[in-house]
C-alpha positions in Angstrom: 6.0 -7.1 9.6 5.8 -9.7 6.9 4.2 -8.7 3.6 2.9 -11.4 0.8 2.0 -9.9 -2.8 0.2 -12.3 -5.0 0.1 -11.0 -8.7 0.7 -12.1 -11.8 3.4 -10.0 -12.8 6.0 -10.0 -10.2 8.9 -8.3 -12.2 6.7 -5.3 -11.9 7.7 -5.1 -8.5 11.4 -5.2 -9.0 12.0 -1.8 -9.2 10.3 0.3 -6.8 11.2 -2.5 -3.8 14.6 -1.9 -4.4 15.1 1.7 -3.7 15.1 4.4 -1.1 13.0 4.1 2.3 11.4 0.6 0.9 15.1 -1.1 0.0 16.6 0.5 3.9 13.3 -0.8 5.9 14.2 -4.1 4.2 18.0 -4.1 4.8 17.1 -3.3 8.2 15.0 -5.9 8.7 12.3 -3.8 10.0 9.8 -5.4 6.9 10.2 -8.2 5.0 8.4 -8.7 1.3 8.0 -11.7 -0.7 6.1 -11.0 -4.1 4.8 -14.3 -5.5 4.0 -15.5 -8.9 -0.3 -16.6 -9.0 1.3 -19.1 -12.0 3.0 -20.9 -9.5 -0.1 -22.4 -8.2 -2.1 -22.4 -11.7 -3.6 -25.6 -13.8 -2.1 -27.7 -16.5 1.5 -27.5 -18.1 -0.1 -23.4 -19.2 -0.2 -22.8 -15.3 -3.9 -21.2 -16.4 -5.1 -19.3 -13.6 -8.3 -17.7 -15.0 -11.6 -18.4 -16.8 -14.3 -16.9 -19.0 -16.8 -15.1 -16.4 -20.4 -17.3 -16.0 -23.1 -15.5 -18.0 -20.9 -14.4 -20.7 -19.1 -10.8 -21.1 -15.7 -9.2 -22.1 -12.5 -10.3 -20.5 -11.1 -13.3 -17.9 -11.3 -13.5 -14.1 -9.2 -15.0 -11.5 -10.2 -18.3 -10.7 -11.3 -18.4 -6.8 -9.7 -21.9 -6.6 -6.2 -20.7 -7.6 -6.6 -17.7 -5.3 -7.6 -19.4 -2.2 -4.8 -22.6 -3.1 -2.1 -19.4 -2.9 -3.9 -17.9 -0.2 -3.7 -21.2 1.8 0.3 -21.5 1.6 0.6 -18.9 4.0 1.5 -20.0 7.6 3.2 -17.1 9.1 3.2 -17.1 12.7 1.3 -14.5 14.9 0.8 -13.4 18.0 -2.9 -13.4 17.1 -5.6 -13.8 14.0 -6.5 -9.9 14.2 -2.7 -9.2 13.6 -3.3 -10.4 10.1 -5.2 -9.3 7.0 -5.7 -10.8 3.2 -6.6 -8.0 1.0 -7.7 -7.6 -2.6 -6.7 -4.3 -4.1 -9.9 -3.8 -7.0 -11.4 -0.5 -8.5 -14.8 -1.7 -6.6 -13.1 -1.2 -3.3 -13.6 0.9 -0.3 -11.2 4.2 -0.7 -7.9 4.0 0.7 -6.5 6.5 3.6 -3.9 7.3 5.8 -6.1 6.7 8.5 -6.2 3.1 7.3 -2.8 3.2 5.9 -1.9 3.7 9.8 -4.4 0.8 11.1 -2.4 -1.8 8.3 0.8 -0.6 10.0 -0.2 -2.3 13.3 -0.8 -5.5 11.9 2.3 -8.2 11.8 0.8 -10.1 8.1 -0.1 -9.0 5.5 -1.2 -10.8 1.8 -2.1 -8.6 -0.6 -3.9 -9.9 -4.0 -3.4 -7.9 -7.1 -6.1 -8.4 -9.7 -5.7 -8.3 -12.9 -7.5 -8.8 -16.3 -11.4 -8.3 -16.0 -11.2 -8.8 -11.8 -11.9 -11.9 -9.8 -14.6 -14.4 -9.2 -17.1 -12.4 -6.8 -16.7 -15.1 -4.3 -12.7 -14.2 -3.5 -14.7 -10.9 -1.9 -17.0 -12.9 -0.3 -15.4 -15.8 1.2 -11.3 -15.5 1.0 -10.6 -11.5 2.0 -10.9 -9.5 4.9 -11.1 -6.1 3.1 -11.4 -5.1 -0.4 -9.3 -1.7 -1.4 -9.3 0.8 -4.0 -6.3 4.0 -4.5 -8.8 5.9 -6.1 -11.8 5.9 -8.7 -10.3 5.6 -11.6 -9.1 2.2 -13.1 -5.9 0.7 -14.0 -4.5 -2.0 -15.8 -4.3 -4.2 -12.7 -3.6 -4.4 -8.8 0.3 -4.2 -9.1 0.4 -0.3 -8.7 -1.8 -0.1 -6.1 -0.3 -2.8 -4.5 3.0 -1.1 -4.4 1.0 2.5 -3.1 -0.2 0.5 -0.1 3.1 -1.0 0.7 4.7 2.5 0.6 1.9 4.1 2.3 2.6 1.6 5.5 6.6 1.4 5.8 7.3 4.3 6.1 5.3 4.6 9.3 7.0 1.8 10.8 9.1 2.9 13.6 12.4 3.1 12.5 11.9 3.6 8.9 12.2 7.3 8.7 14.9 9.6 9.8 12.9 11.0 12.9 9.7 8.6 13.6 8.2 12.7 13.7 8.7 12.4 10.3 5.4 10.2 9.6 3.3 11.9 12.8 2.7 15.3 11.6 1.7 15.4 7.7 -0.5 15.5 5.4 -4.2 13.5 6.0 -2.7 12.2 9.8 -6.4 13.0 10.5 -9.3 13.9 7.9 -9.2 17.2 6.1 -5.5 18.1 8.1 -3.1 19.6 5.6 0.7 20.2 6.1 1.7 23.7 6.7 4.4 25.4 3.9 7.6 24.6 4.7 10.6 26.9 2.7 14.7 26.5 3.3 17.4 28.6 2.0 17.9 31.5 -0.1 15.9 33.4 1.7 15.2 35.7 -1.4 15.1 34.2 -4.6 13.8 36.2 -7.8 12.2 38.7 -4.8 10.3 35.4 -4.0 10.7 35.9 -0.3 10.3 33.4 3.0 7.1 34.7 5.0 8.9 36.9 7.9 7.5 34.9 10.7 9.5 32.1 9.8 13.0 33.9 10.7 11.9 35.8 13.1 12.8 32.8 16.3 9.3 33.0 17.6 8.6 29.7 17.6 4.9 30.2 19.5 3.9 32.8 16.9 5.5 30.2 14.3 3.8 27.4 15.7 0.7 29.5 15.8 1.5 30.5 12.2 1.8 26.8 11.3 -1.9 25.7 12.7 -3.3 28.6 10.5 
């Protein structure tokens, strides 16, 4: 899987890329991530890449011209158009999931757009993306964290990735409203805190029935 970030802070990305699961799935060649700076396609010797919104108001927006120029440079091959997506992470977004954090993971391209100061021209929703996502309703400074959550949230179900591909099938929100049983490991008795009986007692039916409760 190839993975494009457009944003205009790229060193943001410097850190959490380079470590753990994200830093082996790379080595590994299993995913490969290329953050680009939006400057490099901006106007004049400033590299300007935004404008005062039409019909006054606070703040700047991204400039649809400059998105869809970087947008444009983007000629990776695959085996077919639905195996690619271009996707602007903005508060006004649809809510993100595992559900679709596992559809994502199917695809072979993917160009994420981070947006940043006030948003984007409205148009970059209309015309130039496929889906428009939001991490949650709240707001942040810009798309660069929730650029990096997305990313996270499809590696690690790459096969591969993980330890034991099990790893990634049976968690937390694999389906809607499905919650990951407790899990405890050694001592056995800490501060009288004990490990529910059932667990040691090598009845793996009752704890597997144990579990699904």
């Amino acid at each position: 899987m190839q993975i494009d970030i457009l944003t205009l802070f790229p060193d943001m990305f410097t850190g959490p890329f380079d470590a753990s699961i994200i830093k082996r799935a790379q080595s590994k060649s299993l995913i490969e991530i290329e953050v680009h700076d939006l400057r490099k396609w901006g106007e004049s010797e400033r590299r300007n890449v935004d404008d005062r919104p039409y019909g006054g108001g606070p703040g700047m927006l991204l400039r649809i011209d400059i998105l869809d120029a970087a947008i444009s440079n983007f000629q990776f091959p695959i085996s077919n158009k639905n195996k690619r997506k271009v996707i602007l992470l903005d508060a006004t977004g649809k809510r993100y999931t595992q559900q679709k954090a596992q559809e994502l993971s199917k695809l072979e391209h993917i160009i994420l757009i981070a947006g940043h100061y006030e948003g984007v021209d409205h148009r970059v929703h209309e015309y130039l993306v496929d889906e428009v996502i939001s991490i949650g309703d709240y707001v942040l400074t810009g798309g660069e964290i929730p650029a990096m959550v997305v990313v996270d949230s499809i590696i690690r179900l790459l096969p591969g990735v993980l330890g034991k591909d099990e790893s990634s099938t049976d968690e937390s929100h694999k389906e809607p409203g499905y919650l990951e049983y407790p899990q405890y490991t050694r001592p056995e008795n800490y501060k009288d805190w004990k490990v529910p009986k059932i667990l040691l007692s090598g009845n793996h039916k009752e704890i597997e029935k144990w579990r699904k409760s």
